[in-house]
N, C-alpha and C positions, 0 to 999 in steps of 0.2 A: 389743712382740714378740708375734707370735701363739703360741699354742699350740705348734703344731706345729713351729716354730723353737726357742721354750725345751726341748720334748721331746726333739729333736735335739739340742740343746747339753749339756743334761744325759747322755743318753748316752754323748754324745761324753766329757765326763769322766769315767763310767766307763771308757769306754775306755780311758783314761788311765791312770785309778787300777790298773786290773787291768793294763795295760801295765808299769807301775812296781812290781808283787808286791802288790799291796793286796788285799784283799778286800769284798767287798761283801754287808752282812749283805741276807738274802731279804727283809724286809719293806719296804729301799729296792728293791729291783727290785721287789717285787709293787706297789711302789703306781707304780713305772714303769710298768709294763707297765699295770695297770689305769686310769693315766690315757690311753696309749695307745690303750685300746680306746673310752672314750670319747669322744676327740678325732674318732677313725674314725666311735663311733654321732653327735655333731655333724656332724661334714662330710657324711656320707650324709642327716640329716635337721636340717640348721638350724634349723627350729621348738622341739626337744628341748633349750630354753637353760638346763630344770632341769641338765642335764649341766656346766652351768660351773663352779659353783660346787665341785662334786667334782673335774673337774680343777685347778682352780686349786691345793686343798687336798692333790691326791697330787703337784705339782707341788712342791709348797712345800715338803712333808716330803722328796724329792730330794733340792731345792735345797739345804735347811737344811744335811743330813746330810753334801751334797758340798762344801758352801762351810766351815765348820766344820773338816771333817777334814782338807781341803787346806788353810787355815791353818796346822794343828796340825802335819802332817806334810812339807809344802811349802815353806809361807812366805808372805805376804803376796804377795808378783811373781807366784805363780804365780798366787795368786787371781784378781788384777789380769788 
């Protein structure tokens, strides 16, 4: 999955979670957004592939945060 698909997907679970009363502490959104901006300074300049390694890394902290708490408050099916 590219980037910019898992960035979307990840949102997209916010989405969710804030749809459902949840809350979203600021440091999972800032590293949302921050892997956002980089995703953008990649796509405008592909040579800049020091930028990957930081997205993958604000990705993952997202991911962790959203996969986790929707277990714990969800359920497994919703994870799935």
């Amino acid at each position: 999955m590219e980037h910019d698909e898992v960035w979307k997907t990840l949102a997209d679970l916010i989405t969710e979670f804030r749809r459902r009363g949840e809350s979203i502490p600021s440091n999972v959104m800032e590293d949302l957004r921050a892997a956002k901006t980089m995703i953008q300074v990649l796509r405008a300049d592909p040579n800049r592939i020091e930028n990957v390694p930081s997205i993958e890394l604000y990705l993952g902290n997202v991911e962790s945060y959203l996969i986790f708490e929707a277990q714990k408050k969800f359920g497994s099916e919703f994870v799935e």
